[in-house]
MISE-637497 format. One record per residue (C-alpha): z negated, x, y negated; residue in one letter. Coordinates in nm, 4 decimals, decimal comma, m for minus. Example, Ala and Ser with C-alpha at 12.3 -4.5 7.8 and 13.67 -1.06 7.14 Angstrom:
# MISE-637497
(node (m0,7800 1,2300 0,4500) A) (node (m0,7140 1,3670 0,1060) S) 
This chain:
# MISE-637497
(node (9,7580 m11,1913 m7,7793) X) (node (9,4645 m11,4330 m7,7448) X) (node (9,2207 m11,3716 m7,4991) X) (node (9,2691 m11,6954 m7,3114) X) (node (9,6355 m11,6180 m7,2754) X) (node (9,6884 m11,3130 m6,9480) X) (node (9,7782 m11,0132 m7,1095) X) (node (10,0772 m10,9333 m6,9072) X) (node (10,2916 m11,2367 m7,1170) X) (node (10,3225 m10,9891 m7,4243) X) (node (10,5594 m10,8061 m7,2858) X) (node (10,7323 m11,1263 m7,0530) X) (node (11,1108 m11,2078 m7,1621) X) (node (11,1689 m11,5120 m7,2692) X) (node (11,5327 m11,6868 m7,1589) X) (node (11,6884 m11,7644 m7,5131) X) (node (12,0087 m12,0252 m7,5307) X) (node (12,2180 m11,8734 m7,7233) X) (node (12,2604 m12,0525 m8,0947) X) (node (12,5774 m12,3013 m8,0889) X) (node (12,7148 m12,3150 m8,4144) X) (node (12,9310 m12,7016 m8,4829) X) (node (13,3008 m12,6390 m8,4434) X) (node (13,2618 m12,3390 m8,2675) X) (node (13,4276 m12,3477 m7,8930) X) (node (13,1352 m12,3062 m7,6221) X) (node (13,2136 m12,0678 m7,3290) X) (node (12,8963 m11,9232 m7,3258) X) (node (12,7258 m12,1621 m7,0523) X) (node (12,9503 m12,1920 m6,7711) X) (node (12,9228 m12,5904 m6,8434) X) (node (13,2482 m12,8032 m6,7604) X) (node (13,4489 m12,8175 m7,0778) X) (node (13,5299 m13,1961 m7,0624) X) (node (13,3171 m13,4499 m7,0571) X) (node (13,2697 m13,8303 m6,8050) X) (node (13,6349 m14,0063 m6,8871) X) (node (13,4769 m14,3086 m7,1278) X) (node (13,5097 m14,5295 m6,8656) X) (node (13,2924 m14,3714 m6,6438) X) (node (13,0214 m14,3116 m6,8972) X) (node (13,0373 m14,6713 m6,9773) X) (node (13,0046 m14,7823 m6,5938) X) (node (12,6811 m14,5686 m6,5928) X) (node (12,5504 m14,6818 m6,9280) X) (node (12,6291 m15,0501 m6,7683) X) (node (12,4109 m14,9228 m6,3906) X) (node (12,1174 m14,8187 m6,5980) X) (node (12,0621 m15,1320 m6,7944) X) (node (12,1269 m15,3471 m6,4780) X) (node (11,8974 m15,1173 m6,2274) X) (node (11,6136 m14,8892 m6,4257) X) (node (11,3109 m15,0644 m6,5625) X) (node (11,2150 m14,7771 m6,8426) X) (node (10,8187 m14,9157 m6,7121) X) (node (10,8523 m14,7956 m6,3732) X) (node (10,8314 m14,4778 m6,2277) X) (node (11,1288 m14,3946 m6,0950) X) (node (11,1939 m14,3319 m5,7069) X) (node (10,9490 m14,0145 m5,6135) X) (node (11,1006 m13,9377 m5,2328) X) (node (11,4708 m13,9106 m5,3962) X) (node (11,5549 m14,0997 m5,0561) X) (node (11,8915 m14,2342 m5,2074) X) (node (11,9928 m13,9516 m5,3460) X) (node (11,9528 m13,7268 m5,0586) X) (node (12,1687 m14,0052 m4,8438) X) (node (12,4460 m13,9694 m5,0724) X) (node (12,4187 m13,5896 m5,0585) X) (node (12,3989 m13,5734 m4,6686) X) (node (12,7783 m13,7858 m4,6734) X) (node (12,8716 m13,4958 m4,9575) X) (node (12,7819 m13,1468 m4,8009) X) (node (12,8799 m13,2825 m4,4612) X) (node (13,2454 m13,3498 m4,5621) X) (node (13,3405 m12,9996 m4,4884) X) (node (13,1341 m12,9877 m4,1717) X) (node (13,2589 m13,2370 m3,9645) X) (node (13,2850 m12,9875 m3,6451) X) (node (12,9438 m12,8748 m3,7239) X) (node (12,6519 m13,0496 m3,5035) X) (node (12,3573 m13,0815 m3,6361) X) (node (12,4961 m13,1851 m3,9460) X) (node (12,1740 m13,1987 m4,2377) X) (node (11,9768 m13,5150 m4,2337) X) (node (11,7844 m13,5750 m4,5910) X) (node (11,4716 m13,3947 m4,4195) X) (node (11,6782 m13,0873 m4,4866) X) (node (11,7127 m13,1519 m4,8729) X) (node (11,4972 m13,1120 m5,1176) X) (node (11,5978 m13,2570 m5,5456) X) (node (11,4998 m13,0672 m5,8075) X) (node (11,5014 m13,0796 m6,2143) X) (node (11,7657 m12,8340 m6,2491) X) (node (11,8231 m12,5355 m5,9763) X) (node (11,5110 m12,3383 m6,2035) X) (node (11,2484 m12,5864 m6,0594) X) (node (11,3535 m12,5538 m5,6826) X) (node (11,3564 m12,1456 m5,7913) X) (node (10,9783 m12,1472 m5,8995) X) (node (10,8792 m12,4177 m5,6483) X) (node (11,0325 m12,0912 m5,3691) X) (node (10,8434 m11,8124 m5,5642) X) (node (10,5131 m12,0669 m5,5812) X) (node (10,5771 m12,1181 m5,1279) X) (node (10,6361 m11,7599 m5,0854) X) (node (10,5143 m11,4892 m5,2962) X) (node (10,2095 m11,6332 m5,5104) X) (node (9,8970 m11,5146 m5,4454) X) (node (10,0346 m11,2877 m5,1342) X) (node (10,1035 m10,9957 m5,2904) X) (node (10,4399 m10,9676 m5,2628) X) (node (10,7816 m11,0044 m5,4228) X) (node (11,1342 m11,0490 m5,4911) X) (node (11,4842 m10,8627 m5,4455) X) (node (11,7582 m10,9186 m5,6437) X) (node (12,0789 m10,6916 m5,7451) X) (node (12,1770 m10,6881 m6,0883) X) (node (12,3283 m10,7902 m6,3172) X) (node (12,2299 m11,1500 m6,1929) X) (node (12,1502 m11,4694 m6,2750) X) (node (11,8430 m11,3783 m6,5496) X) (node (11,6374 m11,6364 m6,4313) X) (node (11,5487 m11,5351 m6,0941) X) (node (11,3183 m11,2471 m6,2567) X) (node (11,2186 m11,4517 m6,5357) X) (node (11,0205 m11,7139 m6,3337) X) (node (10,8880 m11,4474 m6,1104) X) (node (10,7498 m11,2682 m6,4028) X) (node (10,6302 m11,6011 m6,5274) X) (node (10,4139 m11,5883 m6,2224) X) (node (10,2810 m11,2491 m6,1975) X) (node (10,5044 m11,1878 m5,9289) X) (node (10,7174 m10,7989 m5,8914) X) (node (11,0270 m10,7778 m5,8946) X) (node (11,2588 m10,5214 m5,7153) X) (node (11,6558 m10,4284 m5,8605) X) (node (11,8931 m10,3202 m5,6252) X) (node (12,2025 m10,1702 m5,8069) X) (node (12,5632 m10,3114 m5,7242) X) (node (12,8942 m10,0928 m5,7348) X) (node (13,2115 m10,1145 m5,9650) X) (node (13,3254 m10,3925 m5,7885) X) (node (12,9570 m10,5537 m5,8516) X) (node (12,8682 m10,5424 m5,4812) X) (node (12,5150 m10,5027 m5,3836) X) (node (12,4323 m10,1435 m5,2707) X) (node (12,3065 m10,2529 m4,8759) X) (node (12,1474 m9,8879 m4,8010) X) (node (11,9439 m9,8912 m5,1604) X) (node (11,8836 m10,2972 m5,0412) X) (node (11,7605 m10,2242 m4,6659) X) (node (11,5260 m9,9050 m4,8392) X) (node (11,3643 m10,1590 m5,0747) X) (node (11,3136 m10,4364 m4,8064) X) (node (11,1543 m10,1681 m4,5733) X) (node (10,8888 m10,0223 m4,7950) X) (node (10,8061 m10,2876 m5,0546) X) (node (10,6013 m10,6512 m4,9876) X) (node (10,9475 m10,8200 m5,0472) X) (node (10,9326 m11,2128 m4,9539) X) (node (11,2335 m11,3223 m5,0826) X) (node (11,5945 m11,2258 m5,1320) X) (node (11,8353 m11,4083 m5,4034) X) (node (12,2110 m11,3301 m5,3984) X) (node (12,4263 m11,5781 m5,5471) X) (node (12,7924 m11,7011 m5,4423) X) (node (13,0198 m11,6296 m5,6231) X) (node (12,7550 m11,4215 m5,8897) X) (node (12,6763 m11,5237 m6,2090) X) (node (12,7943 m11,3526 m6,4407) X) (node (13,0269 m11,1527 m6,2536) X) (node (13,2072 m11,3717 m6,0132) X) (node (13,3092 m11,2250 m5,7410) X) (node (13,1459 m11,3655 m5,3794) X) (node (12,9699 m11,2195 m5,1289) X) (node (13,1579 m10,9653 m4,8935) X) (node (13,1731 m10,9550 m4,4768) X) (node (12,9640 m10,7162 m4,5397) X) (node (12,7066 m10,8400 m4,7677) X) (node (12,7027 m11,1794 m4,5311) X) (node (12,6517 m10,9818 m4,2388) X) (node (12,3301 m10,8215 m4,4015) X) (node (12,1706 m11,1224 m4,5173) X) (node (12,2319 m11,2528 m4,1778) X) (node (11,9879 m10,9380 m4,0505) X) (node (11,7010 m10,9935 m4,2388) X) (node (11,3979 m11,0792 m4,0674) X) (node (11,2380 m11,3933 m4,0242) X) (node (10,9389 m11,2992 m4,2641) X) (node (11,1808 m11,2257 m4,4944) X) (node (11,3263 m11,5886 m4,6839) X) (node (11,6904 m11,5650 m4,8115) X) (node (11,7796 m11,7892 m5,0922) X) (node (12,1500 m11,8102 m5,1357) X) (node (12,2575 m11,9216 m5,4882) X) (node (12,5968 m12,1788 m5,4507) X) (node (12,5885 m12,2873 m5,7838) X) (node (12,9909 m12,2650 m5,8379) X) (node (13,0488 m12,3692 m5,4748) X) (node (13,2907 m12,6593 m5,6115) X) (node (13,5077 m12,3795 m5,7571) X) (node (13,4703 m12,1293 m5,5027) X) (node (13,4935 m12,3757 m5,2240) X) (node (13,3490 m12,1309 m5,0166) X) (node (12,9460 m12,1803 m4,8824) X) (node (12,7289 m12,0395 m4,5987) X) (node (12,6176 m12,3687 m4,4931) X) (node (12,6863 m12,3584 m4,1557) X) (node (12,5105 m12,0029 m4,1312) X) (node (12,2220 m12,1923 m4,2724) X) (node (12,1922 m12,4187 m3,9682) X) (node (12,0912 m12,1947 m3,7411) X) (node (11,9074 m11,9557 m3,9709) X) (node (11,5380 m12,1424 m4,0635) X) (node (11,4211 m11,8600 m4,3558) X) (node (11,7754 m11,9304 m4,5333) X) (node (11,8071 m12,1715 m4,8134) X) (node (12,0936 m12,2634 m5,0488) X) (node (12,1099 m12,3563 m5,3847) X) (node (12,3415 m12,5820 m5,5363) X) (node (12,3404 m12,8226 m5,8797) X) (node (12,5005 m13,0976 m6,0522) X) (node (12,5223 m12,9058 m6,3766) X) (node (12,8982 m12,7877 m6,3055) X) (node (13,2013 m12,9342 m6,0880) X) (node (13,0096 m13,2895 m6,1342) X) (node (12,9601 m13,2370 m6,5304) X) (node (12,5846 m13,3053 m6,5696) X) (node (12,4169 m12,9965 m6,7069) X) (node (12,2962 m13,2292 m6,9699) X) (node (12,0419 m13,4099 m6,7364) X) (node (11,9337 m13,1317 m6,4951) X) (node (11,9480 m13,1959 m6,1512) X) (node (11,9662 m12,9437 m5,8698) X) (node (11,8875 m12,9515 m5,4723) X) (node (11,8597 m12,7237 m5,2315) X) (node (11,9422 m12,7001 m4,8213) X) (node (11,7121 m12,5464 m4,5650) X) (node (11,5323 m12,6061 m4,2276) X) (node (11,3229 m12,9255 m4,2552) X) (node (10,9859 m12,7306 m4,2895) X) (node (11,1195 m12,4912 m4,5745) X) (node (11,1587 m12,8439 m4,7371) X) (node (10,8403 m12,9457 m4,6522) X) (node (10,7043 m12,6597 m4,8214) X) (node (10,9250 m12,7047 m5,1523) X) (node (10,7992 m13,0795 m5,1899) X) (node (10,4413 m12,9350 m5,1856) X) (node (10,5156 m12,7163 m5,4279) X) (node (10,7220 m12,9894 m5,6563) X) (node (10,5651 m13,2413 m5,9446) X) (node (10,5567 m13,6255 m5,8595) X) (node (10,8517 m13,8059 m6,0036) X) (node (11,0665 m13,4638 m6,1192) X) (node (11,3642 m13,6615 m6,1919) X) (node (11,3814 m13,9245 m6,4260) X) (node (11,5641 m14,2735 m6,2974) X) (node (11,8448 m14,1942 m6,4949) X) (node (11,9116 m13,8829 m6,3820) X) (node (11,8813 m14,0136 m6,0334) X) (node (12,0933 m14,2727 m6,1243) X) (node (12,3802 m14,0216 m6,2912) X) (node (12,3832 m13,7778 m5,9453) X) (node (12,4508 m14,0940 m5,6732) X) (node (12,7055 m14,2256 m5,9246) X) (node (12,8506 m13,8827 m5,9242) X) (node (12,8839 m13,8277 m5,5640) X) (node (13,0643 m14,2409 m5,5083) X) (node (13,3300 m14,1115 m5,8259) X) (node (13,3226 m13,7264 m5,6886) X) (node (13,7205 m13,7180 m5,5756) X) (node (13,8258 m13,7951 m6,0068) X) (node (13,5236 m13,6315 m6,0883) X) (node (13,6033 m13,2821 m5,8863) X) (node (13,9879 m13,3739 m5,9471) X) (node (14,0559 m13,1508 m6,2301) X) (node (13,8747 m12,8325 m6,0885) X) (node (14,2519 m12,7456 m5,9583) X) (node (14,3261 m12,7487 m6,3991) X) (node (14,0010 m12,5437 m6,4385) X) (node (14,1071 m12,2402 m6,1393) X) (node (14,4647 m12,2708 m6,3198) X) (node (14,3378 m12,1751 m6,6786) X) (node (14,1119 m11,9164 m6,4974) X) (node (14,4236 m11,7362 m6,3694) X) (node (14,6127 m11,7367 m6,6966) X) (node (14,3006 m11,6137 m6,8762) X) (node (14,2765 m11,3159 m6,6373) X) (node (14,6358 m11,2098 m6,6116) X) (node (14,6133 m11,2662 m7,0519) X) (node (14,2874 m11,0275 m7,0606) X) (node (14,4239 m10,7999 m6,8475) X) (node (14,7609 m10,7483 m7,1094) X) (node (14,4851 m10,6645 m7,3823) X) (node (14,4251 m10,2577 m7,4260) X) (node (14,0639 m10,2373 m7,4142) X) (node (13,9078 m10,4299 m7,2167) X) (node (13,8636 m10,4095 m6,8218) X) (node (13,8223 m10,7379 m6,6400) X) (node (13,7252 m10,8500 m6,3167) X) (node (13,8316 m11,1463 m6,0690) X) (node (13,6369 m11,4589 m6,0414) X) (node (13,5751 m11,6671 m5,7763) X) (node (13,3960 m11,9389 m6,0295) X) (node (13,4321 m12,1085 m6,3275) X) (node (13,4522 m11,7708 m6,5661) X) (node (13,5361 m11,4550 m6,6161) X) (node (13,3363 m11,1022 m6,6332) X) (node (13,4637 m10,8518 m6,9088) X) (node (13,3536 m10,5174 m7,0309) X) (node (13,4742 m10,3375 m7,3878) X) (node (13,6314 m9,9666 m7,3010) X) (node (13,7108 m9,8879 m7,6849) X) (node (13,5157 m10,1104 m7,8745) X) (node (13,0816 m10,1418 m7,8572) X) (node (12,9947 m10,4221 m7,6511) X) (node (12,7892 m10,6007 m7,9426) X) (node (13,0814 m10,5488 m8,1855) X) (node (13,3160 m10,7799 m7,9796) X) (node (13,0371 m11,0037 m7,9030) X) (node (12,9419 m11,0433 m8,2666) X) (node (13,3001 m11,0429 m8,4087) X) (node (13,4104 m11,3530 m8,0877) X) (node (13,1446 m11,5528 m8,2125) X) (node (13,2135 m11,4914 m8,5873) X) (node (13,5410 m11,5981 m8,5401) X) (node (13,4097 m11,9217 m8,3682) X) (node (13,4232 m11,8466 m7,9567) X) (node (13,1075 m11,8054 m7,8365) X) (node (13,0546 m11,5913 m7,5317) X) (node (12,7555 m11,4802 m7,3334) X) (node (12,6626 m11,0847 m7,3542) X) (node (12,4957 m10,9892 m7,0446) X) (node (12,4402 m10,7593 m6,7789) X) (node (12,6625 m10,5133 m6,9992) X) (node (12,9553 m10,7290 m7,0223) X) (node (13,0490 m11,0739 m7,1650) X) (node (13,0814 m11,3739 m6,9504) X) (node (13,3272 m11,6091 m7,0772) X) (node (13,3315 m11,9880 m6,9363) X) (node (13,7020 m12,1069 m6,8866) X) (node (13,7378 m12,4000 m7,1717) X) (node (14,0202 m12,6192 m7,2110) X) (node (14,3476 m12,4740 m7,2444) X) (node (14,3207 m12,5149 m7,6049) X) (node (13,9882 m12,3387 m7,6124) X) (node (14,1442 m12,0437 m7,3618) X) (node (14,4228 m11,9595 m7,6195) X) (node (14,2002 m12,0031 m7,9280) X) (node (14,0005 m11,7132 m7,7428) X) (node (14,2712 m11,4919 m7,6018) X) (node (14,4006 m11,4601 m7,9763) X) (node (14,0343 m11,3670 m8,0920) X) (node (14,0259 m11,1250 m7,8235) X) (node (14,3510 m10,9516 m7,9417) X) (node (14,2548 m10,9476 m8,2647) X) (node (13,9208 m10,7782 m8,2349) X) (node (14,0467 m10,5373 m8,0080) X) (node (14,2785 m10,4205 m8,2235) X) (node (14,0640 m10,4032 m8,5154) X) (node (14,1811 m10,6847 m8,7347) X) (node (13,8932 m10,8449 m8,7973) X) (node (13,6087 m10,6968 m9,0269) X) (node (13,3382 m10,9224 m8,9962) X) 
């Protein structure tokens, strides 16, 4: 390690995308498996030469955007009062900025941490790691739900600043229980909750209007799956006004590029044939879990997102992993398990038949 560089990086994990070899079918990212419909793409393509100069900088307060999310996350509210004005939003470049702009507000230089309870979505301890800030793991049962009394312990005795759950959890899928909700909902002021709602247009289930009344609470939420835009990284996040206030400090002038702007308003105007085939996606979910749970081997979980969570009983974990993605599905291997994103229907069969024929030892590879 070179002296300029702070020691403690040697031994810092790095988040590696997992290699994506042409032809293969991708279920490793939880990413949408179609694409815009052409004509929609085209529509955009059309917006951006009309509206972005490439010489200016694009729009730095995110003003528009945050409009067209206010009419968006207030659809299901409509009993609600107050409803979020765009002083309760803050845009980030992906869900990971708005992540280390909360770590940068809350833990840096303070001495103090995070909790999570994994397995979990990796990059919450990643980017605190990244920043010299501790982590605490709270375990979770067979059921993957978070063990409250080990929780509670942790939050008592260590410098903990911030707590991230997610709902439904990545990579295990399964939301957070009465009980879980009611916890969160007794942590102290000092304390800021970050709820994770990354699947929330598959789940259709959010804590939003705890979140009103709650001012350390802040959801999570991103363009990168229902809406099909993982390509161009945009993610926001919903919390009292000076939570915001305290996010925008923390973010980079001009995170977003125009285009990516651009790509999120368009998104929420075309979000009804946009979200439109989600009811296709929950579908192939099903029949993947009732087809998984036929194969001898394996032990598989429900999912209240857009995969599934799996664990090898007979076979070692990194032999099926190895063996799926030699026979061209790729999977993600984490937390002790393999995540698998629901594809297309095509994609689904291709890996069911994979799956049986690992499992029962027909493939050597």
């Amino acid at each position: 390690m070179l002296p300029c560089l702070r020691p403690d990086l040697a031994n810092l994990a790095v988040y590696h995308p997992q290699e994506r070899a042409a032809g293969a079918d991708w279920l490793d990212g939880n990413e949408y498996p179609l694409d815009w419909p052409p004509a929609l793409k085209e529509k955009l393509a059309w917006m951006y030469r009309q509206d972005i100069a490439n010489n200016r900088y694009p729009d730095g307060s995110h003003q528009e955007l945050k409009s067209e999310l206010c009419n968006y996350i207030g659809e299901p509210l409509a009993a609600v009062s107050p409803l979020p004005t765009p002083a309760w939003l803050a845009v980030g470049n992906g869900s990971d900025e708005l992540i280390r702009s909360i770590l940068m507000a809350t833990c840096l230089g303070q001495n103090a941490g995070i909790l999570i309870a994994e397995p979990t979505f990796a990059m919450y301890q990643i980017l605190a790691r990244t920043l010299g800030i501790p982590v605490w793991s709270a375990p979770r049962n067979e059921q993957f739900e978070i063990n409250l009394n080990q929780s509670q312990e942790l939050l008592i005795r260590e410098p903990i600043r911030v707590v991230f759950v997610v709902h439904p959890n990545s990579p295990t899928g399964n939301g957070l229980t009465p009980a879980e909700r009611d916890w969160l909902q007794h942590i102290p002021p000092k304390i800021l909750v970050v709820i994770d709602e990354a699947y929330f247009e598959f789940s259709q289930d959010t804590l939003l209007p705890d979140l009103l009344n709650r001012p350390n609470w802040v959801i999570l939420r991103t363009f990168s799956k229902g809406f099909r835009l993982a390509n161009l990284r945009i993610g926001y996040a919903i919390a009292h006004p000076q939570v915001i206030t305290a996010l925008e400090q923390m973010r980079l002038p001009y995170n977003l590029s125009g285009f990516s702007l651009l790509a999120a308003q368009f998104a929420l105007r075309q979000r009804r044939q946009l979200l439109s085939a989600i009811p296709e996606i929950l579908t192939e979910r099903e029949r993947l879990a009732v087809e998984l749970g036929k194969i001898a081997g394996l032990q598989v979980w429900p999912s209240q997102a857009n995969f599934l969570y799996l664990r090898p009983t007979a076979l070692p974990l990194e032999t099926v992993h190895r063996q799926l993605n030699q026979l061209g599905s790729l999977v993600r291997c984490t937390g002790g398990g393999l995540r698998l994103t629901v594809g297309t229907p095509a994609e689904n069969t291709r890996l069911l038949q994979r799956l049986r024929q690992v499992c029962r030892g027909e493939f050597h590879g």
